[in-house]
C-alpha positions, 0 to 999 in steps of 0.5 A, a space after each residue: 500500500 502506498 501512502 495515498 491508496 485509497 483504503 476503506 476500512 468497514 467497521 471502523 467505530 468498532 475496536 478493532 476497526 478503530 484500532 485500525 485506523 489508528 495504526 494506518 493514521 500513525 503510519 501517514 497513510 492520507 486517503 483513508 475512507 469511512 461511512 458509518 452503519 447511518 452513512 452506510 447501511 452495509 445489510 444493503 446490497 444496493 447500498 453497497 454497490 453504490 458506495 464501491 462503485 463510486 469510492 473504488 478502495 484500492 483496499 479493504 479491511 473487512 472488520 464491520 460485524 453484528 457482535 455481542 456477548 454470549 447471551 445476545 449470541 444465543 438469543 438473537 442468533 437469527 439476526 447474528 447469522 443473517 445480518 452477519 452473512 448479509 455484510 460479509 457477502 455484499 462486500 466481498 462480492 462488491 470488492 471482486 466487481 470493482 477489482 479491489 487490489 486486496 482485501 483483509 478479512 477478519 474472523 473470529 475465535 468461536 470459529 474453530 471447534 469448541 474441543 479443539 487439540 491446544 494451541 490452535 492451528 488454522 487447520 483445525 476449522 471445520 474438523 468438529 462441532 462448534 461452541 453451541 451459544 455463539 454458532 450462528 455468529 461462527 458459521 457466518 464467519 466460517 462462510 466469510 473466510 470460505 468466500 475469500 478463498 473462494 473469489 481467490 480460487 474462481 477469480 484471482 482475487 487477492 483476499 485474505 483472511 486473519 483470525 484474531 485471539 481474545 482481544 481487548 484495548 481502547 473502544 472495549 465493551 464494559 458492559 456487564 451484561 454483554 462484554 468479554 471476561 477481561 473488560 467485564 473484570 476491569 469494571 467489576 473491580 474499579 466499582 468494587 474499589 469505588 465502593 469498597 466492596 469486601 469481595 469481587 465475584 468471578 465466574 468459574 473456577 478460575 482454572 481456564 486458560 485464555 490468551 489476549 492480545 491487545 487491539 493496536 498489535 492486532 490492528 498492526 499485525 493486519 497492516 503487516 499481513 496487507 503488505 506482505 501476505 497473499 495467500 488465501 490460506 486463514 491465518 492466526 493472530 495472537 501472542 501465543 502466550 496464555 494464563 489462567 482467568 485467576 492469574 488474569 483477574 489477579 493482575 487487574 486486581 494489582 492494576 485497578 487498586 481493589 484491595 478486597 478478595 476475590 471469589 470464583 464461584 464454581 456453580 458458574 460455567 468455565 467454558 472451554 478449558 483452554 483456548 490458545 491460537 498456534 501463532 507460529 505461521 505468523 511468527 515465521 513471517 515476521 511479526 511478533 507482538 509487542 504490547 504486554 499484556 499488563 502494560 496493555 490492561 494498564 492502557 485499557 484501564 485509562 481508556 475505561 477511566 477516560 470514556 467510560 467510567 462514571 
């Protein structure tokens, strides 16, 4: 990519998509184009169209999805699948039609098997059954990164799919009904501290193990894959390192100032026992994480201080 390449990122209010702007602004990139879901509504095949055909990007980073927690995963999973497929689809499809240079796709973790063998390699998709709360979510996914391969396979086209670990960062979800394990922690302690709370309760054991990585090395490992990687193949990105939800709800104890105990209340699920991506195809690449994970839960926690917290 050059400088002025015109490069539409889809779903650049998101964290990730904001992340993404973020490291393409940082590196001088001047021609970078955006719509909100007011400005564009990307369910709109029409819609769509209209935009590509006018804009022509030269580049796309497809990170525009319907997300939620796992209770609006499987309560809402018609409108997961559907509206998902829907956004997936239109842009792929309007990206071929007006000859795109390359675009980058973004999946998710709940695509791969819910028992599959630790680390997780990109082999691994489609080898047994599916996390059953999150499926519709995963199988849309799954059909996005079996679109990239199949424009790449029937028409040449340079689209590529990356499949990113559990993420958090700056634009993080802290909403305690639907966010992930790590922002969700973050909040239920800092309430805990504003209040001096006696004790935080954790769901689970605290024995399942999980890998973060945060949103601006993901957002830089797209840039470098869009520069450098052209093969249809999906690809993992995360730090291939993971711990414990106790060793991880210890260290935002640490970070947050919360004095009090912690109580991980076992009639809770833990889920998946260990969830952690084979990272070494993007390692012989080149790229390596570099944001820590407590310098990175340090960093997420001035953002939740700054934008979210009252």
């Amino acid at each position: 990519m050059q400088s002025d390449s015109k490069i539409y990122i889809a779903g650049h209010r998101g964290m990730v998509g904001g992340a993404i702007l973020r490291n393409l602004l940082q590196k001088g990139f001047t021609n970078i184009i955006t719509k909100t879901s007011k400005q564009l509504d990307l369910r709109n095949q029409a819609a769509v169209n209209d935009f590509f055909a006018t804009e022509k990007p030269a580049y796309v980073f497809l990170a525009a999805a319907k997300v939620g927690g796992i209770q609006a995963n499987n309560t809402f999973r018609a409108d997961f699948l559907y509206e998902n497929l829907l956004i997936e689809a239109n842009i792929i499809h309007a990206a071929y039609e007006t000859k795109v240079n390359k675009l980058l796709f973004l999946g998710s973790s709940c695509i791969y098997p819910k028992m599959a063998p630790q680390p997780i390699k990109e082999e691994y998709m489609l080898t047994g059954l599916l996390e059953q709360t999150n499926e519709p979510y995963a199988i849309a996914k799954i059909a996005g990164i079996k679109l990239c391969e199949a424009y790449h396979a029937q028409y040449g086209c340079n689209f590529i799919s990356v499949m990113p670990t559990n993420l958090y960062g700056e634009g993080d979800n802290y909403d305690l009904n639907n966010s992930h394990v790590l922002p969700a922690l973050l909040r239920k302690m800092h309430e805990a501290k504003l209040s001096n709370a006696d004790e935080v309760v954790v769901w689970g054991t605290g024995t399942p193990k999980r890998e973060f990585l945060y949103a601006d090395d993901l957002a830089d490992a797209c840039y470098f894959l869009m520069d450098t990687y052209n093969n249809p193949e999906l690809i993992n990105i995360g730090t291939g390192e993971d711990l414990t939800i106790l060793d991880l709800a210890k260290t935002i104890q640490r970070i947050v100032g919360f004095k009090g105990k912690l109580i991980f209340d076992a009639t809770k699920p833990d889920g998946t026992p260990r969830k952690l991506l084979d990272v070494s195809r993007l390692h012989a690449l080149g790229w390596k994480h570099t944001i820590q994970l407590e310098a990175g839960i340090k960093l997420a926690y001035q953002d939740f201080l700054k934008n979210t917290a009252v």
